[in-house]
C-alpha positions in Angstrom: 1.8 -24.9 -24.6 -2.3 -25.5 -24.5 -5.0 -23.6 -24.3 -7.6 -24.2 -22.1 -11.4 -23.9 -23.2 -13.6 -21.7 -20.8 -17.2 -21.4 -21.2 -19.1 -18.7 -22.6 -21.0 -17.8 -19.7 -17.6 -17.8 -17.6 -14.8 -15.5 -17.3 -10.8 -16.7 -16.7 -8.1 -14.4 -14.9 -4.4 -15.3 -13.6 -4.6 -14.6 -10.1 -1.0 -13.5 -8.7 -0.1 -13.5 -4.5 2.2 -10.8 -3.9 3.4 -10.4 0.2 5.7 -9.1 2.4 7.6 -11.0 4.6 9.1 -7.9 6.9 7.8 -4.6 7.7 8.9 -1.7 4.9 11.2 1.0 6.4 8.9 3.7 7.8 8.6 6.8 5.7 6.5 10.0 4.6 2.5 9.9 4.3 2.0 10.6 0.6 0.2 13.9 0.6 -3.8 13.3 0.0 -7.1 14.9 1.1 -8.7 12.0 1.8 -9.3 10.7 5.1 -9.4 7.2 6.7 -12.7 6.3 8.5 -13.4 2.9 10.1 -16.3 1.1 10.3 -16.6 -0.9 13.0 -20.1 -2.0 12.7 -20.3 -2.1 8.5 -23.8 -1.6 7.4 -24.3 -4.5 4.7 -26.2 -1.8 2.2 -23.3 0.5 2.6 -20.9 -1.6 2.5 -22.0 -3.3 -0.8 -22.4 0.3 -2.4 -18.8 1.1 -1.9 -17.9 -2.2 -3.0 -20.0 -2.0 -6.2 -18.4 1.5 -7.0 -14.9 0.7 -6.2 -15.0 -2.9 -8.0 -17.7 -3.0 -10.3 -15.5 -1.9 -13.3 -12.8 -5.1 -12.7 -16.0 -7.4 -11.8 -15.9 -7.5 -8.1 -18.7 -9.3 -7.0 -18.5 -11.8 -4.5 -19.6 -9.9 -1.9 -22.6 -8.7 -3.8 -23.3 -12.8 -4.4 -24.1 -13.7 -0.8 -26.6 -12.9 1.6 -26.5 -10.5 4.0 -25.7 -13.2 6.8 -23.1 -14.5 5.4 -21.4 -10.9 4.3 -22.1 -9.9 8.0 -20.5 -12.8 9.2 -17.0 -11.5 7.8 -17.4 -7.8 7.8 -18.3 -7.5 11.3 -16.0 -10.5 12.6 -13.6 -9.0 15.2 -10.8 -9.6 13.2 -11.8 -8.1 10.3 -11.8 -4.5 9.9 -12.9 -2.5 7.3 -12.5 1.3 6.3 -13.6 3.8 3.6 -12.1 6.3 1.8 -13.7 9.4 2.3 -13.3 13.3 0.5 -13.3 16.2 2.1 -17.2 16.3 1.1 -17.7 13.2 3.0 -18.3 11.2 0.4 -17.0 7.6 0.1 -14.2 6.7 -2.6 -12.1 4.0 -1.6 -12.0 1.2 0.6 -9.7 -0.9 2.6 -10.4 -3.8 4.3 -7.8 -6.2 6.6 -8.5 -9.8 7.5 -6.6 -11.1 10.5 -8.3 -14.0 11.0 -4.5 -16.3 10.5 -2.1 -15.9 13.5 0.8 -13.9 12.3 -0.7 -12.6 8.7 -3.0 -9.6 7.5 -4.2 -10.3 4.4 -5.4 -6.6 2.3 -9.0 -8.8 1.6 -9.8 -5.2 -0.8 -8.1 -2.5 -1.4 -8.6 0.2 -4.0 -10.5 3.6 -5.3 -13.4 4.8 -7.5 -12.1 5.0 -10.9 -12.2 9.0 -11.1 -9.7 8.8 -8.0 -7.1 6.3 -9.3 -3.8 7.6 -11.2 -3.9 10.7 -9.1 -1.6 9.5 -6.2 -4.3 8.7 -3.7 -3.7 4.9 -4.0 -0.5 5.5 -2.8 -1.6 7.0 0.4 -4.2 4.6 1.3 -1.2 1.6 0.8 0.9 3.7 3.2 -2.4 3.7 5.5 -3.0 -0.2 4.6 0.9 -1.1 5.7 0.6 0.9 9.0 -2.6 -0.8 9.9 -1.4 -4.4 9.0 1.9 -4.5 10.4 1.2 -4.8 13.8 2.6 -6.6 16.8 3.0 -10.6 15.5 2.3 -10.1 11.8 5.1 -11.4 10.2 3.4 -11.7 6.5 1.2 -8.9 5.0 -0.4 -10.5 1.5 -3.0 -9.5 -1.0 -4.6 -11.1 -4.4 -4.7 -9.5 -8.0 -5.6 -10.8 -11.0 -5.9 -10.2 -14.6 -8.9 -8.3 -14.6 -8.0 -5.6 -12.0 -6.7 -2.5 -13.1 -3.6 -2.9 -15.5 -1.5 -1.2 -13.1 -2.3 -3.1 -10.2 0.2 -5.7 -10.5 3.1 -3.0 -10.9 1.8 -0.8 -8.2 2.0 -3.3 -5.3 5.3 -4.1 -6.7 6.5 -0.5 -6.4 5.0 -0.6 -2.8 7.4 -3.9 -1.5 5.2 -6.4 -2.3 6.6 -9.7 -4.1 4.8 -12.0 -6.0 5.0 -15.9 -4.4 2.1 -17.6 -6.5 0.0 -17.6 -9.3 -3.1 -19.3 -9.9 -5.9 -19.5 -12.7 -9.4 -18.7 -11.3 -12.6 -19.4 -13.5 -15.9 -18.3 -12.0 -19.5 -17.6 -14.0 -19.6 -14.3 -15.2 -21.3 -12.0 -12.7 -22.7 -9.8 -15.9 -24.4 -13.0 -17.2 -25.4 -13.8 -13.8 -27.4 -10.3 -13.1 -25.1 -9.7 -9.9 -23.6 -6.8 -11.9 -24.6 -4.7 -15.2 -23.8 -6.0 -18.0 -22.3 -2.9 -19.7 -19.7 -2.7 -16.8 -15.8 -3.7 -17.7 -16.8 -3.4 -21.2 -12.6 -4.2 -21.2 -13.2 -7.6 -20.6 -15.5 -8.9 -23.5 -19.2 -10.4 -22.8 -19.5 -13.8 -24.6 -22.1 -15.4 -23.1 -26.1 -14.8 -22.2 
């Protein structure tokens, strides 16, 4: 057993693959006042707010790292589709987004809440939302990514849900805090060493 140096500047998380392989027997909507609203044309501003409030605390920021061309060319390609997680006020707290850019798979690109809305049951009614919305005619694999630095949870939530893991990986990447891409007092969970 080793240990494997990472610089200061940079943060390390085990990344596991968790998919399905066969769509989950059908069953009730969890109850939830949220609703499910598309965007079909995603507004690269508004997009990147919801993405900084639903991933800023586990260091989501790769979407917030590239320029609005780039992020425009993958939110607004046909075959992606992305939706929000709105409240009875309107306001936005969750998102969902589905890449089906391989034949066959849908791979849940992000899924997850504002902090004030997890443990409450709502993440269990946007999965059941997710897995109606991927399984469709052809898909014959349904995956996501966590890691490490998502929600502590995470991992045993998409279990719960009929996910299995298949691989796991390491993943080292500059530390968006150092890198002024997010705040620095954000995941104050995962310790700033460098900067």
């Amino acid at each position: 057993m080793g240990l494997t140096a990472i610089p200061a500047d940079h943060v390390a998380a085990v990344v596991t693959t968790l998919e399905m392989r066969a769509r989950p027997p059908l069953r009730p909507l969890p109850p939830s006042p949220l609703r499910l609203e598309r965007w079909r044309s995603p507004d690269p501003d508004r997009y990147r707010a919801l993405f900084r409030r639903v991933g800023e605390p586990w260091l989501w920021y790769s979407r917030l790292a590239i320029d609005d061309a780039r992020l425009l060319a993958i939110i607004r390609d046909s075959r992606v589709e992305v939706f929000a997680a709105v409240d009875r006020g309107g306001v936005e707290v969750g998102m969902l987004e589905l890449d089906l850019r391989q034949d066959g798979e849908t791979e849940l690109s992000y899924f997850g809440l504002v902090p004030e809305f997890a443990g409450h049951g709502h993440g269990r009614w946007l999965m059941a939302q997710a897995l109606v919305l991927a399984w469709r005619a052809g898909t014959t694999r349904v995956w996501l990514h966590t890691c490490t630095l998502d929600h502590p949870r995470a991992l045993g939530f998409y279990r719960a849900q009929g996910f299995t893991a298949s691989a796991r990986t390491l993943e080292t990447f500059p530390d968006p805090r150092v890198a002024g891409i997010l705040p620095r007092e954000v995941a104050p969970h995962i310790p700033l060493l460098g900067g």
